[in-house]
N, CA and C atoms as a LAMMPS dump frame, in Angstrom:
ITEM: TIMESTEP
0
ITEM: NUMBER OF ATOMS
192
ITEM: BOX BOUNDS ff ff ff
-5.0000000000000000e+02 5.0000000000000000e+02
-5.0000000000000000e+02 5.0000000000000000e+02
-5.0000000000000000e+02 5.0000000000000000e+02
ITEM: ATOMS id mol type element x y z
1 1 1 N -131.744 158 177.429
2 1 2 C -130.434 158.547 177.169
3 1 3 C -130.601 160.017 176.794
4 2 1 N -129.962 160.995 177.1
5 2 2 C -129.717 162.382 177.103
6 2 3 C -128.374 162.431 176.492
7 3 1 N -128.389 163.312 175.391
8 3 2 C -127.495 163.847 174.79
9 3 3 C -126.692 165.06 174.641
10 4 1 N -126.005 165.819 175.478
11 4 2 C -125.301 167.177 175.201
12 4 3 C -124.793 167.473 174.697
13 5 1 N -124.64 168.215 173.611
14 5 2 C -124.081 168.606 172.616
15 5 3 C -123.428 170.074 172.614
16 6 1 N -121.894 170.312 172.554
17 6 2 C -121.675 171.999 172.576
18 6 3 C -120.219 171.769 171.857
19 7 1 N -120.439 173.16 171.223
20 7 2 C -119.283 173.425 170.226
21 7 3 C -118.42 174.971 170.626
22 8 1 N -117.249 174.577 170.036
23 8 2 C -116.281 175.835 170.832
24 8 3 C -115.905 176.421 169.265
25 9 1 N -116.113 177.931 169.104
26 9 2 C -115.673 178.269 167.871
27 9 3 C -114.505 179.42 167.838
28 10 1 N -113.928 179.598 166.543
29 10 2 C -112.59 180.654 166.551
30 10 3 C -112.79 182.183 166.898
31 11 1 N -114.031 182.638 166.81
32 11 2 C -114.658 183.925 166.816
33 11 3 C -115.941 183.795 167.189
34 12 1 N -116.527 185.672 167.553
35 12 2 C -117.775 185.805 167.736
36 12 3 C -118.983 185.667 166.214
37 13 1 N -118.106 185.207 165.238
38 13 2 C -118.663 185.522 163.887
39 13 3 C -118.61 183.824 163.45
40 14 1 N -118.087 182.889 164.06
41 14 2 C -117.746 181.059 163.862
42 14 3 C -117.162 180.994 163.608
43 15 1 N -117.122 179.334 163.053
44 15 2 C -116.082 178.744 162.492
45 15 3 C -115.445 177.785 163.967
46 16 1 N -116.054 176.97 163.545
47 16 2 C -116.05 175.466 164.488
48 16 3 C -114.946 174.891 164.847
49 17 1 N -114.142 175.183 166.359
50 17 2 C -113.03 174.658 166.191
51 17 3 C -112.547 173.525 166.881
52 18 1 N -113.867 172.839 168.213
53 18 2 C -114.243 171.711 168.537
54 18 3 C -115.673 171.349 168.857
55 19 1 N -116.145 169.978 168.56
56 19 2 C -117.25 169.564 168.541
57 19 3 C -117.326 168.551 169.715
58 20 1 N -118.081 168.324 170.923
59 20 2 C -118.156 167.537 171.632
60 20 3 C -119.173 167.045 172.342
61 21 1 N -119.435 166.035 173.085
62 21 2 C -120.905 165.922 174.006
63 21 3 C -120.787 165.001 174.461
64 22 1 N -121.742 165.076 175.612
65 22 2 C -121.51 163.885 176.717
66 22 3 C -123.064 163.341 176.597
67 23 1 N -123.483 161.544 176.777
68 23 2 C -124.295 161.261 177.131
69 23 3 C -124.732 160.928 178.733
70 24 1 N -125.577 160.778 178.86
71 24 2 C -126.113 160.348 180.377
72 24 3 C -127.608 159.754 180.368
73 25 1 N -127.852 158.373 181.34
74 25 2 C -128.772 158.178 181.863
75 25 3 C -129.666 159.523 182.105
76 26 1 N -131.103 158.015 182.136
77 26 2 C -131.988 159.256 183.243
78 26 3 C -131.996 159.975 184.28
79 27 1 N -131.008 159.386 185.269
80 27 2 C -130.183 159.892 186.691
81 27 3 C -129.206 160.831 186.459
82 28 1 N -128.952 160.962 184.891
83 28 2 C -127.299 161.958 184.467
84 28 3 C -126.279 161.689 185.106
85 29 1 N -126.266 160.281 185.235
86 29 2 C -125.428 160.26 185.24
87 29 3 C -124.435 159.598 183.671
88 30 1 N -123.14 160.112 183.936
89 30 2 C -122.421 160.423 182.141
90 30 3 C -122.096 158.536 182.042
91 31 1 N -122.624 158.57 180.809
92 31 2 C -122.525 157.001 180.371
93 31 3 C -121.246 156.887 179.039
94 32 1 N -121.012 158.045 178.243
95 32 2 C -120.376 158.553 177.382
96 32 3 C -119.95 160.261 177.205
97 33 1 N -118.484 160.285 176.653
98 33 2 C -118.347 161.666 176.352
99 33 3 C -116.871 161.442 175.504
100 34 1 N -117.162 162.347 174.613
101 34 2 C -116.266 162.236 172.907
102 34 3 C -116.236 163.754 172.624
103 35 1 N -115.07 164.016 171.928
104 35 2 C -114.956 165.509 171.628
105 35 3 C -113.641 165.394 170.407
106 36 1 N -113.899 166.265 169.822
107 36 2 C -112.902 166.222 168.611
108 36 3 C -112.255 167.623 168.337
109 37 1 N -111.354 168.062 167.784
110 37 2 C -110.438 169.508 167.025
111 37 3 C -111.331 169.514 165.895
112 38 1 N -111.134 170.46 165.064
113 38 2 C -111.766 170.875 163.714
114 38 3 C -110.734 171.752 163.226
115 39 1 N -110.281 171.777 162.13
116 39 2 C -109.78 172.859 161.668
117 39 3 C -110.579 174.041 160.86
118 40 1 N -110.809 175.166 161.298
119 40 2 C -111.865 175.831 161.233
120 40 3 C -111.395 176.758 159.729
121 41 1 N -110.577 176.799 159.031
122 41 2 C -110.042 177.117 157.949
123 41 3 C -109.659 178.693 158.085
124 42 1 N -109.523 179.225 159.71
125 42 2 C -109.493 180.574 159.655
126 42 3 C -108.943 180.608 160.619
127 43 1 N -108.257 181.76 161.491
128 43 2 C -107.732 181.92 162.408
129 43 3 C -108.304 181.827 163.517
130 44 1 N -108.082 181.196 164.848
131 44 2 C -108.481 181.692 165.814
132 44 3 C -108.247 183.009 166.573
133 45 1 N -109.079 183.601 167.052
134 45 2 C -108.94 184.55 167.783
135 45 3 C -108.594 184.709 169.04
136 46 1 N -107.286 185.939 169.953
137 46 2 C -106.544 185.524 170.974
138 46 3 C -108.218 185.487 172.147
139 47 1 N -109.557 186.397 171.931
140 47 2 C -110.288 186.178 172.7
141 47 3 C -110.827 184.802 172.407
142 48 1 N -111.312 184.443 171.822
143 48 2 C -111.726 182.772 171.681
144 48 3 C -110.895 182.413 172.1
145 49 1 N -109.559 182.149 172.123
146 49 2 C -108.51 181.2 172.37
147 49 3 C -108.162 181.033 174.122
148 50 1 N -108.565 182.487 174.261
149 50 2 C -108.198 183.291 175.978
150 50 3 C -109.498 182.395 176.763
151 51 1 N -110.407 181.59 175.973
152 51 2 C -111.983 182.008 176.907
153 51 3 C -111.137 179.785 176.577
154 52 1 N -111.385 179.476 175.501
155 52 2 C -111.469 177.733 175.251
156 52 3 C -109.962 177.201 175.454
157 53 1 N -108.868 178.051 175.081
158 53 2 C -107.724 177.676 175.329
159 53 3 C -107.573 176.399 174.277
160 54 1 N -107.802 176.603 173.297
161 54 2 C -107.52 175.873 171.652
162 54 3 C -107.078 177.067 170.914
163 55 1 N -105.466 176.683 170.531
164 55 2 C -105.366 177.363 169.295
165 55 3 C -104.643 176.685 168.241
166 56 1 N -104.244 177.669 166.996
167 56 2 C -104.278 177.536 165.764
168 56 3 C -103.694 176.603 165.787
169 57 1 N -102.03 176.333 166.292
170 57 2 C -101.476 175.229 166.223
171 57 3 C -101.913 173.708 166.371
172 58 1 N -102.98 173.644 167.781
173 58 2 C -103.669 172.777 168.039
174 58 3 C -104.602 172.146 166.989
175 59 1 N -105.239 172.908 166.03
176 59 2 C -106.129 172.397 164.97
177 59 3 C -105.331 172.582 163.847
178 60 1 N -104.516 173.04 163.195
179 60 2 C -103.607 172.921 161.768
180 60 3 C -103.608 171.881 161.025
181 61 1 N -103.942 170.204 161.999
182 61 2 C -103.761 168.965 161.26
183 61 3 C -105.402 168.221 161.607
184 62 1 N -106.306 169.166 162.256
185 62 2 C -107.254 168.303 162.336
186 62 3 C -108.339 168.688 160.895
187 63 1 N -109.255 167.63 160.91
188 63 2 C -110.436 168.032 159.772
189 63 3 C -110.839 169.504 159.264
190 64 1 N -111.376 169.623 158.447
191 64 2 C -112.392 170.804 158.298
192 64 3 C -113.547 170.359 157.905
């Protein structure tokens, strides 16, 4: 099993605003994939937002 792991943040400076990853066989092919919001306790930025297309509104009610 292979695990990918990548995170999308509010800025070039962080602040985590989704966490996600896909598993796969030895063939890769995807056996699993899960991804979550974060509320990153800070603003997103319109370039972060322009590049992942998550914003502030979107995370306001998720975790930190």
């Amino acid at each position: 099993m292979i695990r990918i792991i990548d995170t999308e943040t509010c800025s070039l400076k962080g602040g985590v605003v989704q966490i996600g990853y896909v598993e796969t066989d030895e063939n890769l092919v995807i056996k699993d994939q899960r991804e979550t919001l974060v509320n990153p306790l800070q603003p997103i930025t319109s370039g972060a937002a322009g590049i992942h297309f998550i914003n502030n509104d979107m995370v306001k009610d998720a975790f930190s």
